[in-house]
C-alpha positions as CSV (number, residue, x, y, z in Angstrom):
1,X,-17.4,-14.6,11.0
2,X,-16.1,-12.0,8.2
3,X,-14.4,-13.1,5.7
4,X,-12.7,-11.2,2.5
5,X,-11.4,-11.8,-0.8
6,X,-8.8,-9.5,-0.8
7,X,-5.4,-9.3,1.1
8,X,-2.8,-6.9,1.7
9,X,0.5,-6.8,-0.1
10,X,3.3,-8.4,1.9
11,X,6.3,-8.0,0.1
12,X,8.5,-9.6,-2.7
13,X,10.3,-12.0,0.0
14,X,8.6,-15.5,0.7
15,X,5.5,-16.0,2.8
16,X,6.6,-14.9,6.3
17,X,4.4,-16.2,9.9
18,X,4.8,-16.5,13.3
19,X,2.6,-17.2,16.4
20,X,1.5,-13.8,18.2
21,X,2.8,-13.9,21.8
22,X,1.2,-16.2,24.5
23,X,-0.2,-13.1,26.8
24,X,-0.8,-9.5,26.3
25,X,2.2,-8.7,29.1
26,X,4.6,-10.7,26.4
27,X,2.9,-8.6,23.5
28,X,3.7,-5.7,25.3
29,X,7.2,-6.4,26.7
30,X,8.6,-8.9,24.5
31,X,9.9,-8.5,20.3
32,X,10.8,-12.6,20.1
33,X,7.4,-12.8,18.8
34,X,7.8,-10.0,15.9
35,X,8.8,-10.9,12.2
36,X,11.5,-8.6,11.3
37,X,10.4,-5.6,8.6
38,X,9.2,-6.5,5.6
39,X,9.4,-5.1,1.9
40,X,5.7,-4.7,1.5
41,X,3.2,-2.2,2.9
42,X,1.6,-4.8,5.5
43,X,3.0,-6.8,7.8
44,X,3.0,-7.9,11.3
45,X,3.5,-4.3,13.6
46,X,4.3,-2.6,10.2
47,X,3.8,1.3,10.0
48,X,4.7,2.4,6.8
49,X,4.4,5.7,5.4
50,X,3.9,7.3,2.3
51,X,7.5,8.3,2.5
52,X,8.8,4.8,3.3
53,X,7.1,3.7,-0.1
54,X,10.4,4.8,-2.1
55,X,9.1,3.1,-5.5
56,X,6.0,5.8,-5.7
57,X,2.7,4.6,-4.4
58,X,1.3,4.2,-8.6
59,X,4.1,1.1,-8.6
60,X,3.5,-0.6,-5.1
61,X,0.5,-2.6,-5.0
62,X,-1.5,-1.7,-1.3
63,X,-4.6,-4.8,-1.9
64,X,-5.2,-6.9,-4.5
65,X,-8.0,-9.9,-5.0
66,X,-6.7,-13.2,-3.2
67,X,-6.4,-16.7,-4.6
68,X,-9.1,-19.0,-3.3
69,X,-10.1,-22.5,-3.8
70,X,-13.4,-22.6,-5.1
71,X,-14.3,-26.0,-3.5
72,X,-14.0,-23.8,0.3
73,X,-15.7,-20.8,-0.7
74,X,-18.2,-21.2,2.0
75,X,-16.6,-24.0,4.5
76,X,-14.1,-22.3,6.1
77,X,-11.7,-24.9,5.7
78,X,-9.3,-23.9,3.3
79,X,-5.8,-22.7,5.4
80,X,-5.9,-19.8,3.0
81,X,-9.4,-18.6,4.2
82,X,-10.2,-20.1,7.5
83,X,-9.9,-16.8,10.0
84,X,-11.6,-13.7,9.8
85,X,-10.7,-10.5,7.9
86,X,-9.9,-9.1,11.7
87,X,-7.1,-11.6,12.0
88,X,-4.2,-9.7,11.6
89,X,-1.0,-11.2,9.8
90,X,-2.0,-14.0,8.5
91,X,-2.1,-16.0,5.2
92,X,-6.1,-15.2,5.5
93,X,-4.9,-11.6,4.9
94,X,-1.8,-10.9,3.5
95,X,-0.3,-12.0,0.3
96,X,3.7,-12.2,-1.4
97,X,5.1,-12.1,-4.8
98,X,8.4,-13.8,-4.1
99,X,10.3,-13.7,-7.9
100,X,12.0,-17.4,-8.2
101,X,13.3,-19.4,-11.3
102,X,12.7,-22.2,-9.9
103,X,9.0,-23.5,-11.3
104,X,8.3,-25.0,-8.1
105,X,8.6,-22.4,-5.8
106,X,7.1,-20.0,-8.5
107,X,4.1,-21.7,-8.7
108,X,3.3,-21.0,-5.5
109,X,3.5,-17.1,-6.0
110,X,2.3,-16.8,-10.0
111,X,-1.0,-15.1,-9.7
112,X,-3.9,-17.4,-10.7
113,X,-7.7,-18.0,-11.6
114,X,-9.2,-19.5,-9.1
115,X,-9.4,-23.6,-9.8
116,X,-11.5,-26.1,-8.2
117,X,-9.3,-28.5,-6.1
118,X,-6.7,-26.3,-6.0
119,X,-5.6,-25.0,-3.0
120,X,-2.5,-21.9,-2.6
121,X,-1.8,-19.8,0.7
122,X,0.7,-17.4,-0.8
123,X,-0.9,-15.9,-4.3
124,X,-3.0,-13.1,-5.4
125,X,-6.0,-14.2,-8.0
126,X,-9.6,-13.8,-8.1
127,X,-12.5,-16.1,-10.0
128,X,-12.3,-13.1,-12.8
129,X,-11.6,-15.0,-16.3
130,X,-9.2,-12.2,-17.5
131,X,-7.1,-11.0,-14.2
132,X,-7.3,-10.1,-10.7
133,X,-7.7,-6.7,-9.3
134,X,-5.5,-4.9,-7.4
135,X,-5.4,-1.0,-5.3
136,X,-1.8,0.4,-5.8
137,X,-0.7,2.8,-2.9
138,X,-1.8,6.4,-4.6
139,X,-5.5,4.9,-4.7
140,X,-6.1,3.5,-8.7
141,X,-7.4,0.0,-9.4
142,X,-5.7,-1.6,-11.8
143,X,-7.0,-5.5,-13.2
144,X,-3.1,-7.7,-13.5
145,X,-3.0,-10.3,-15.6
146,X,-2.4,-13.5,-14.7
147,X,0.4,-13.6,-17.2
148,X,1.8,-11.1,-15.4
149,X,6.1,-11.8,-15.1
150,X,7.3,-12.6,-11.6
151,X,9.8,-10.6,-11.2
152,X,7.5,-7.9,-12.4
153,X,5.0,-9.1,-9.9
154,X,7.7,-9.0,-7.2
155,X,8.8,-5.6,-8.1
156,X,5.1,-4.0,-7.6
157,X,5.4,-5.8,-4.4
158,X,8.1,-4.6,-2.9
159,X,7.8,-0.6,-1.7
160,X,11.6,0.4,-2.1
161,X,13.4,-1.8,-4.8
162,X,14.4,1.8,-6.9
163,X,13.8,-0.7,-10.4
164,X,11.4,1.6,-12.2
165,X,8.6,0.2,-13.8
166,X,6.6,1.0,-17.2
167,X,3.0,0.4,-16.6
168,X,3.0,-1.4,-20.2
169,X,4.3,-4.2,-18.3
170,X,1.9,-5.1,-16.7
C-alpha cells in the first residue's frame, strides 16, 4: 500500500476520530458518524475555502512533514502509519497543534525529530536535523523549527483565530 510522510493540518483543537459509518446507505443518510467542523483546513467531510481561511493562507499551514517512529518506517505497524495515504481522516493523515500548558499533553503536540522508540500519533516532524517542512495555504514551503512555541504552532494551525502572526516567529 501507499504510504506518505506528510499529513494535512487539522486544526489547533486536540486530535479528533471517529469510525466512518457501518454501510454506504448510513454514509449517505446519516450525520451521527460526522466529527463536527474543525479549525483546520482538513477534516472529516470538510470543504473549506479560500475565503473560510480568515487568518490569510501565508499563516495557515495546508501539509507539513509528519512525526514518525523510525523503528516502523517500513513495518507498517506504528498506529501513526499503518493505513494508506487514501485513508481519509485518520491519524495516518492528518495532524493538530493543540496549544496546552500542561507538559504532558504538550508533548504530544510539540513538533519533533523523529527518535527511535518513540512513538506519537498527533505531531508534525520529519527525520530533518534542523526542522520539519511545511506548505502554508497560498503555496510557499517554509522549514519550522522544532523549537517552534505552541501556541504559535496552534495559531498557524487554526484558519480563523484573527491573532496575527509575524513570520519572525517562527
Amino acid at each position: 500500500m501507499a504510504r506518505t510522510d506528510y499529513a494535512a493540518n487539522g486544526g489547533s483543537g486536540t486530535a479528533i476520530g471517529t469510525t466512518g459509518p457501518a454501510s454506504l446507505a448510513d454514509g449517505d443518510n446519516s450525520t451521527s458518524w460526522r466529527i463536527p467542523e474543525q479549525n483546520g483546513v482538513v477534516y472529516q467531510c470538510s470543504q473549506v475555502t479560500i475565503g473560510e481561511i480568515k487568518d490569510g493562507t501565508s499563516n495557515t499551514y495546508l501539509v507539513g512533514e509528519r512525526y514518525l517512529n523510525p523503528d516502523q518506517y517500513f513495518t507498517g505497524r506504528d498506529p501513526a502509519d499503518d493505513q494508506s495515504l487514501h485513508i481519509g481522516h485518520d491519524q495516518d493523515t492528518i495532524r493538530w497543534a493543540y496549544y496546552s500548558t500542561d507538559p504532558t499533553t504538550a508533548a504530544y503536540y510539540q513538533p519533533m525529530q523523529d527518535r527511535p522508540g518513540t512513538g506519537y500519533t498527533y505531531k508534525f516532524g520529519s527525520a530533518h536535523p534542523g526542522g520539519w517542512n511545511c506548505a502554508f495555504c497560498d503555496g510557499s514551503v517554509r522549514t519550522i523549527s522544532y523549537s517552534i512555541d505552541l501556541r504559535i504552532h496552534s495559531l498557524l494551525a487554526n484558519r480563523k483565530d484573527g491573532q496575527p502572526i509575524d513570520s519572525s516567529q517562527f
